[in-house]
C-alpha positions as CSV (number, residue, x, y, z in Angstrom):
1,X,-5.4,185.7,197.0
2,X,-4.7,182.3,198.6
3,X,-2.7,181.7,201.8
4,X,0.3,179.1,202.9
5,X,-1.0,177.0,205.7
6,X,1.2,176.7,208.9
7,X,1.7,173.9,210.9
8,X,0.3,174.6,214.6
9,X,2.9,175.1,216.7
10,X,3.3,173.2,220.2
11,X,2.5,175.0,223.3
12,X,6.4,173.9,224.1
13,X,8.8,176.1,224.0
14,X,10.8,175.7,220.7
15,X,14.2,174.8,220.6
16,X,16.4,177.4,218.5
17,X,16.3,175.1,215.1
18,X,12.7,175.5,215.4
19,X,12.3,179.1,215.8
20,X,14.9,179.3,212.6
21,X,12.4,176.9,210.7
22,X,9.3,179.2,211.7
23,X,10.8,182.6,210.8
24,X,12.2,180.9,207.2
25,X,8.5,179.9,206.3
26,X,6.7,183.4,207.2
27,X,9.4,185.1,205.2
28,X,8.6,183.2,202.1
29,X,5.3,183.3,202.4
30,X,5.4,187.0,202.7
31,X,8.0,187.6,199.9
32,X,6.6,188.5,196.3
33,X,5.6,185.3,194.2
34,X,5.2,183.3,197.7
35,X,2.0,181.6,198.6
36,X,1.0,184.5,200.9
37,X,1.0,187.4,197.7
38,X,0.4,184.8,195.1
39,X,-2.5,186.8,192.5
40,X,-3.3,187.7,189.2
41,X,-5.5,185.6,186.7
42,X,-4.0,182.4,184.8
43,X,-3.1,182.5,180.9
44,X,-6.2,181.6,179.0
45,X,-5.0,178.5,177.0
46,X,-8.6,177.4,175.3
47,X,-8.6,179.8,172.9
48,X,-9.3,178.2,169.4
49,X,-7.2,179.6,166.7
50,X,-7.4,178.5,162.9
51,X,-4.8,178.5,160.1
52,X,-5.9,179.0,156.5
53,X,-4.1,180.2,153.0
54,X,-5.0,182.9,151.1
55,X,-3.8,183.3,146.7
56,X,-4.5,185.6,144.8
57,X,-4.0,186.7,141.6
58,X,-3.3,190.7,139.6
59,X,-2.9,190.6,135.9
60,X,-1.2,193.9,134.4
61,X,0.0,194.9,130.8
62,X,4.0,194.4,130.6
63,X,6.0,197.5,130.0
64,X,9.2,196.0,129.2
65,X,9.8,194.3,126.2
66,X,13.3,192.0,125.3
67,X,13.7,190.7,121.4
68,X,16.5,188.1,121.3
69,X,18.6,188.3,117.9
70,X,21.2,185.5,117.1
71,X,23.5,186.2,114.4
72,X,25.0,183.1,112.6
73,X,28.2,182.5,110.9
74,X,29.9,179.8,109.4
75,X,33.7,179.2,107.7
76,X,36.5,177.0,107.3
77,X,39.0,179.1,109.2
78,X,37.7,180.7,112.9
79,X,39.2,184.1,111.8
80,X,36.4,184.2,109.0
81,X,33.8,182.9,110.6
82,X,34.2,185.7,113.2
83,X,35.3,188.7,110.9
84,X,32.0,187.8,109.5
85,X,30.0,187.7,112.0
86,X,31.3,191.1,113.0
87,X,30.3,192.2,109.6
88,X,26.6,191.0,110.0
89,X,26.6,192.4,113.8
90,X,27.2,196.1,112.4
91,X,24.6,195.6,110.2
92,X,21.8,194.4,112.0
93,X,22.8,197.1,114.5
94,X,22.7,199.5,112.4
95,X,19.0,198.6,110.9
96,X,18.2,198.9,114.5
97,X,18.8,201.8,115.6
98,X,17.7,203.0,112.6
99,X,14.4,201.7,113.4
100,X,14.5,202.5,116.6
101,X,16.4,205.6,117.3
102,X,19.9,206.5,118.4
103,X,18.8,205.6,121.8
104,X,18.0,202.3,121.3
105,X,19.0,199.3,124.2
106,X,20.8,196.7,122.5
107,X,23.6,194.6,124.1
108,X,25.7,191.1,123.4
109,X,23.6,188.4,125.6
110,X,25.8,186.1,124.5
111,X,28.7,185.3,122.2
112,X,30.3,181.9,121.3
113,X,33.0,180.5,118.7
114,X,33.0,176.4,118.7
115,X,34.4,173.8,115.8
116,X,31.8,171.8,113.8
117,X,32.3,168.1,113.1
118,X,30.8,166.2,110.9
119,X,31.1,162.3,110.5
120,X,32.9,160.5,107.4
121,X,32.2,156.8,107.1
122,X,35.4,155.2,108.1
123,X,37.4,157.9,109.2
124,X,35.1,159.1,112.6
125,X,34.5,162.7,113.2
126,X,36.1,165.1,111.0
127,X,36.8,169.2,111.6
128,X,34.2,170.9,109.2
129,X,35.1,174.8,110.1
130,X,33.9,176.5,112.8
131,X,30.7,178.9,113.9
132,X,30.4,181.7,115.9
133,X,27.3,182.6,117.0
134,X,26.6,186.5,118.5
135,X,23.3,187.1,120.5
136,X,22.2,190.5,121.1
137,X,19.4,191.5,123.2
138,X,17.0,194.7,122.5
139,X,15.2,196.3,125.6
140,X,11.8,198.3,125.0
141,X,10.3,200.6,127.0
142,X,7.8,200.3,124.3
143,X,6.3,196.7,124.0
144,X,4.6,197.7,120.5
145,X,7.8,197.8,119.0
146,X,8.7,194.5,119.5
147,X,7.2,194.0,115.7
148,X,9.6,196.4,114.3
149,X,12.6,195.1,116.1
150,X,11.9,191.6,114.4
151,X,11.7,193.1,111.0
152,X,14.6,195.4,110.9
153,X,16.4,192.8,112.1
154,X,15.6,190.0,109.7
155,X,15.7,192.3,106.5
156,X,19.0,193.0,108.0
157,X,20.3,189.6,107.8
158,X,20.0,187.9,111.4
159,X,20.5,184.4,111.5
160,X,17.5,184.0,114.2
161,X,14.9,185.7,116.1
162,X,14.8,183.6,118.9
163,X,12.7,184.4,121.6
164,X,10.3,187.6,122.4
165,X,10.0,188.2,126.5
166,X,7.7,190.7,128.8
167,X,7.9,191.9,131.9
168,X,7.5,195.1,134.3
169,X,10.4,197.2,135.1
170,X,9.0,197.5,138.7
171,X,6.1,195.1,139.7
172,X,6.7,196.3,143.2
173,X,2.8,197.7,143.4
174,X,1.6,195.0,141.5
175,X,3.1,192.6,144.3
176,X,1.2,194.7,147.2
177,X,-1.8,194.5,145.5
178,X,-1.5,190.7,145.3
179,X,-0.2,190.5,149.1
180,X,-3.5,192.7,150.0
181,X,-6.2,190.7,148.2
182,X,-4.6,187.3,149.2
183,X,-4.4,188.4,152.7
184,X,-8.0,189.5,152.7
185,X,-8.2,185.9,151.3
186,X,-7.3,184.4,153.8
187,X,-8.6,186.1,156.7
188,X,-12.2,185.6,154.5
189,X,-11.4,181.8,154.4
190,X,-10.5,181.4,158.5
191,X,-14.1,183.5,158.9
192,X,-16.0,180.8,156.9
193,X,-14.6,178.3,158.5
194,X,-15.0,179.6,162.0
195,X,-18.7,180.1,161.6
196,X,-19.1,176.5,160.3
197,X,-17.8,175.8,164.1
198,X,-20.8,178.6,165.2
199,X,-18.1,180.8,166.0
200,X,-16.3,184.1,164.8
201,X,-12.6,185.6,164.0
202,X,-11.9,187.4,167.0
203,X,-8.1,188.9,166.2
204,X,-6.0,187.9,163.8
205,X,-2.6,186.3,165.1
206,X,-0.6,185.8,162.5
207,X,0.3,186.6,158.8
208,X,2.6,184.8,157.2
209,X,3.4,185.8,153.7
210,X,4.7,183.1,151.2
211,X,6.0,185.4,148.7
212,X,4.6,187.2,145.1
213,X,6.4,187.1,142.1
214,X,5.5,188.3,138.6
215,X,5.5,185.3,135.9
216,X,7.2,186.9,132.8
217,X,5.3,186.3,129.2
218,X,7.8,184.8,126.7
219,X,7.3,184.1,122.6
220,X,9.4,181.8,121.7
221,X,9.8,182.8,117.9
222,X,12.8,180.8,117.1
223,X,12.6,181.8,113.5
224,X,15.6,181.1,110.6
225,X,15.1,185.2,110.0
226,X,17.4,184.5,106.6
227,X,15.6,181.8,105.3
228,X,11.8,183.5,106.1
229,X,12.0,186.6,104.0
230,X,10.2,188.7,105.6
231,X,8.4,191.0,103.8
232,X,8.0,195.3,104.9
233,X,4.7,194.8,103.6
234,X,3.8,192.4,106.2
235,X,4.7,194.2,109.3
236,X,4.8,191.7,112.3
237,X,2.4,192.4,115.0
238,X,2.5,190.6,118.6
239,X,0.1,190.5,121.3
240,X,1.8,190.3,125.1
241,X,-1.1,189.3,127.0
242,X,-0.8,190.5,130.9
243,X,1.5,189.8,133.1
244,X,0.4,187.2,136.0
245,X,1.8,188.0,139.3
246,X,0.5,185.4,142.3
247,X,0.7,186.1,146.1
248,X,-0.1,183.3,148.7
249,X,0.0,183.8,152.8
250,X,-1.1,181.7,155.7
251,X,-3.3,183.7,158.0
252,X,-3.5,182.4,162.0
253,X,-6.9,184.0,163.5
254,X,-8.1,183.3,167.3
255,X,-11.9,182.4,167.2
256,X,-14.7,182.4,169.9
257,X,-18.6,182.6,170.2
């Protein structure tokens, strides 16, 4: 506790300003926060704190499979070129579900009707019929079947397999786990660098987390389905690999001897 110092007051009899002047400076001295009641200790502002990152990295096997099918047709008149394509469309579906049950996921990713040109020497770019072009898109709970989606649908008649993708229908617990390990990471990498400094972590301040995202596993097949021929004795088999899913945070830690 620390007290105000008062002026010494003359042995003279004070006028009335002066008696005002003594009473205001004892009442603040006694009032809470003054000098008179003034205690308590002062905010510690040496402590040494250190920022470092943590990553980390969990690989799991996909559970969710997507085949891409384009189907492919061409005429001089648009109304062909789609009644056509509506044609093929039945049919691939068809070898689909056959393949994969009445249950099977399949719908239009995409669907597009456009003009082809071609160029005639002399006369520029001429209308050469049109092309519509229908994309489906298969879901699979089962990733093996990805193989026999392929197949059905080129012996079918697709126009393309175009691309083979895996991911997780909920990577929500691989994201924790990644969050966990890269936070342990981190804290890990503050503790080594504290005790380079002869010191130690002494409570953790701060974490900050950067985010943790599963990286999906695509095949791009992009195969002319029509033109390879596949054969039903030559069943195709993919391998998925794991799916990658990265977590980084910055850790603050307070350190001390």
């Amino acid at each position: 506790m620390t007290f105000c110092s008062l002026a010494t007051v003359a042995s003279a009899p004070l006028s009335l300003r002066g008696v005002l002047a003594l009473v205001f400076i004892i009442a603040v001295g006694l009032a809470p926060g003054g000098c008179l009641a003034e205690s308590g200790e002062t905010a510690d502002t040496s402590a040494t704190r250190i920022r470092a990152s943590g990553e980390a990295e969990v690989v799991v096997p996909p559970d969710r499979a997507w085949v891409d099918v384009a189907l492919v047709t061409r005429n001089v008149a648009a109304s062909a070129a789609v009644a056509a394509n509506a044609e093929e469309s039945q049919r691939v579906l068809a070898a689909l579900r056959e393949a994969l049950g009445p249950d099977a996921q399949i719908a239009s990713a995409g669907y597009s009707l456009a003009p082809n040109y071609r160029y005639i020497q002399g006369q520029g770019q001429q209308l050469d019929g049109f092309m519509v072009r229908n994309r489906l898109r298969v879901t699979l709970q089962d990733v093996s079947a990805a193989g026999r989606v392929i197949d059905a649908a080129s012996r079918a008649g697709a126009s393309e397999i175009q691309q083979v993708s895996y991911g997780l229908a909920d990577a929500g617990m691989a994201q924790r786990q990644a969050l966990a390990e890269a936070t342990r990471s981190g804290v890990e990498r503050a503790g080594v660098m504290a005790k380079a400094l002869d010191m130690e972590v002494t409570r953790v301040l701060s974490v900050d987390d950067s985010g943790a995202a599963p990286a999906p596993v695509v095949r791009e097949v992009q195969m002319l389905a029509k033109s390879v021929g596949l054969s039903a004795a030559v069943p195709t088999d993919l391998s998925p690999g794991g799916i990658h899913v990265r977590a980084s945070v910055t850790v603050s830690v307070e350190v001390g001897p």
